[in-house]
C-alpha positions as CSV (number, residue, x, y, z in Angstrom):
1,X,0.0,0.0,0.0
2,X,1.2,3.3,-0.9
3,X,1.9,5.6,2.2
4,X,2.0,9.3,2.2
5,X,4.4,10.6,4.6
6,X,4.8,14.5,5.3
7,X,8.3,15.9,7.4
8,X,9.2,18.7,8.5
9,X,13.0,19.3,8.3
10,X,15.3,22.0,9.4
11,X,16.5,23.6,6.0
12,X,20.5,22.6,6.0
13,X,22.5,21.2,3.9
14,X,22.7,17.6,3.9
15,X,19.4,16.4,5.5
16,X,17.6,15.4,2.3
17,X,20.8,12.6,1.5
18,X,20.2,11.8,5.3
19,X,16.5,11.4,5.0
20,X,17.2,9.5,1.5
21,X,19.8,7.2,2.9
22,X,17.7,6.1,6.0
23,X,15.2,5.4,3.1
24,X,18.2,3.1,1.2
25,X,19.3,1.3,4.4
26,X,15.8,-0.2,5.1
27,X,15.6,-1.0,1.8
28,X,12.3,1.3,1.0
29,X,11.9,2.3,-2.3
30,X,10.5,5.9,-2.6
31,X,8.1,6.2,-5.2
32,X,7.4,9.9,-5.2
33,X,9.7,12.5,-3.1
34,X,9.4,16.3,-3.4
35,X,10.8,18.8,-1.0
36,X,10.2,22.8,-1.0
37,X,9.7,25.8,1.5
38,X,7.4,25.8,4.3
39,X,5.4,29.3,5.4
40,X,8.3,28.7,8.2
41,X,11.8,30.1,7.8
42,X,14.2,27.5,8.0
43,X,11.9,24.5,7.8
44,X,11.4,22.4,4.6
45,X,8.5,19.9,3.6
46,X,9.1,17.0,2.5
47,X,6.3,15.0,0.9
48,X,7.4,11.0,0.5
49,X,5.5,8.5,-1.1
50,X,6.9,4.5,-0.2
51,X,4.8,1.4,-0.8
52,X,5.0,-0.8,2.2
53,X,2.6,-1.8,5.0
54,X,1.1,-0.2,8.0
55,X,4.5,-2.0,11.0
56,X,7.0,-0.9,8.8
57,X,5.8,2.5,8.2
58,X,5.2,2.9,11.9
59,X,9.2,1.6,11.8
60,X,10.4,4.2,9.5
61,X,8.5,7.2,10.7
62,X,10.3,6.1,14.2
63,X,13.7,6.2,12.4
64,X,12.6,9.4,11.2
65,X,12.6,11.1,14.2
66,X,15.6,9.9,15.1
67,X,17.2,12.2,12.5
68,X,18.6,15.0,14.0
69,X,17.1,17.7,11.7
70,X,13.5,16.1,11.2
71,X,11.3,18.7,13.3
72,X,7.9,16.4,12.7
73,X,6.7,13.6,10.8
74,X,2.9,12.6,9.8
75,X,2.0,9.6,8.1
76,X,-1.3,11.3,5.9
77,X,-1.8,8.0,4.1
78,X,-5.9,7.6,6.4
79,X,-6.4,11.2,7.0
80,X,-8.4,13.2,4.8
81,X,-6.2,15.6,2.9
82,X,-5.8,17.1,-0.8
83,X,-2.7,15.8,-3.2
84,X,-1.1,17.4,-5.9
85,X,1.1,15.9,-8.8
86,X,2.0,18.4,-11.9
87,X,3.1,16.9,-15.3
88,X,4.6,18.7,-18.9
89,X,3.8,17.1,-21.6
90,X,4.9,17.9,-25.1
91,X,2.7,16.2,-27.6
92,X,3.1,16.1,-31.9
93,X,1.2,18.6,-32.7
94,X,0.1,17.9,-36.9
95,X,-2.6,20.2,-38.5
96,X,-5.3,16.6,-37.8
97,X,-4.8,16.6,-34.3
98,X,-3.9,20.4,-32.9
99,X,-8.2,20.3,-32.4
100,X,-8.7,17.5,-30.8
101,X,-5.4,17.5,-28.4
102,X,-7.1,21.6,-27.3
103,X,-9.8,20.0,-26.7
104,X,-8.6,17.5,-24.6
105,X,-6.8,19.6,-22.6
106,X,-10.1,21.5,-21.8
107,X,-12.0,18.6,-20.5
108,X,-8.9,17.6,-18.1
109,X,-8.5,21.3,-17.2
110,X,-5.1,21.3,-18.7
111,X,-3.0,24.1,-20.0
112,X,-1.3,24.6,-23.4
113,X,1.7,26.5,-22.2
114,X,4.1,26.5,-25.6
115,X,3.4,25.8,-28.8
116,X,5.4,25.4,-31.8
117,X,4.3,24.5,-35.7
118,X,5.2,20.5,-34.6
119,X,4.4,20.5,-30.9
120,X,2.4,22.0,-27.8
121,X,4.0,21.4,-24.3
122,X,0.7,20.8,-22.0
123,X,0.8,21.3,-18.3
124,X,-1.6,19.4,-16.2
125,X,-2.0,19.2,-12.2
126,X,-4.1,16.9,-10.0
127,X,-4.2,13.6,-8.6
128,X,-2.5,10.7,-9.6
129,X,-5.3,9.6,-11.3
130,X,-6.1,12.7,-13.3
131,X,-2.8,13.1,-14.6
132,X,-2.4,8.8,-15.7
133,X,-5.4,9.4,-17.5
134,X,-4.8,12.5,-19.3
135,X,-1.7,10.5,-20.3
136,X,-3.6,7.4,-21.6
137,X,-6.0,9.8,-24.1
138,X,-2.7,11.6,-25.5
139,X,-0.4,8.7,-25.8
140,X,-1.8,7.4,-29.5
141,X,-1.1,11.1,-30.5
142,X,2.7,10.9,-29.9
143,X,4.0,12.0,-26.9
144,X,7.5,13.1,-27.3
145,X,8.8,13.9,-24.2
146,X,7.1,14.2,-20.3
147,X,8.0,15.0,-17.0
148,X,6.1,14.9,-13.4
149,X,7.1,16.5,-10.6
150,X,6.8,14.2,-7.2
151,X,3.1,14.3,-4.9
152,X,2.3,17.2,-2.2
153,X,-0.3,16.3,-0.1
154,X,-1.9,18.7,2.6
155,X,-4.4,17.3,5.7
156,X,-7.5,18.9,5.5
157,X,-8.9,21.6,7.6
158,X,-7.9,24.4,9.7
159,X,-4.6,23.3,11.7
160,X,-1.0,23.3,10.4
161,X,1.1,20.0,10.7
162,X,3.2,22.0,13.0
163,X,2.0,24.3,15.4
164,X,5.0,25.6,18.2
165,X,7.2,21.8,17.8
166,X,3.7,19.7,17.9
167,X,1.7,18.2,14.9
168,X,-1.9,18.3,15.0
169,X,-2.5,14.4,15.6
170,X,-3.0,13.5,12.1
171,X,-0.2,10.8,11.8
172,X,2.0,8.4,13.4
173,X,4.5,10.2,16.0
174,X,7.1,8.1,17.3
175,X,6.1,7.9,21.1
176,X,3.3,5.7,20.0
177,X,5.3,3.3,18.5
178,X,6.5,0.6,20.5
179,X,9.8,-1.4,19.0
């Protein structure tokens, strides 16, 4: 099962290989992993997606904290929150298709953002799903090249992930977990 898991980080040089590496010893491969500024000075997000079950997830968020620059780390995989993946996509664009490929990228609320006489470069954001299917309709047109950015994912409502050193109780914090 795929788990979404959301750290805050002290923003220093060095802690995403740390965070990575910890990843690499327990032999969990990331399948999504995107890391930008918080509203915070100083603190980073990172947003990491691993497939793996619910024990060692518990296990890793554990190791987590252990990490001497992770500030706070929720597991958002059973909490009701919003995700975000953004793709570009440049497409053959041929005098047939230029119609129908506009089109499409109305209905999936897409955006041309450069066009040339053989291409269009398309940007799309939303879920997973979204953007895998947008792919499926433009793949028998000739997608030349694409690139996705990794997932950010946000709990829903009103309070932060971390509020004065404490989460909000969405996730999995380590003095739950018993080794």
């Amino acid at each position: 099962m795929n788990h979404t898991i959301v750290a805050l980080v002290e923003d220093k040089p060095g802690v995403l290989n740390r965070v990575a590496s910890l990843f690499r010893r327990r032999a969990f491969n990331i399948e999504s992993l995107t890391v930008g500024h918080t509203e915070q000075p100083g603190v980073s997000r990172m947003t990491i997606v691993v497939d793996s079950d619910d024990l060692s997830i518990e296990r890793l968020i554990a190791y987590l904290y252990k990490l001497v620059n992770v500030i706070q780390v929720e597991d958002l995989t059973r909490v009701p929150r919003v995700t975000r993946d953004l793709a570009m996509i440049k497409v053959s664009a041929t005098p047939e298709n230029r119609t129908h490929i506009m089109q499409t990228v109305d209905v999936f609320r897409a955006r041309i953002v450069d066009v040339t006489n053989t291409s269009f470069i398309i940007e799309i954001t939303g879920d997973e799903e979204k953007i895998e299917g947008f792919v499926e309709v433009l793949r028998p047109l000739g997608i030349i090249e694409m690139v996705r950015t990794g997932v950010v994912a946000m709990a829903r409502g009103g309070a932060p992930l971390y509020v004065n050193g404490n989460g909000n109780g969405n996730g999995v914090h380590a003095a739950q977990i018993v080794s």
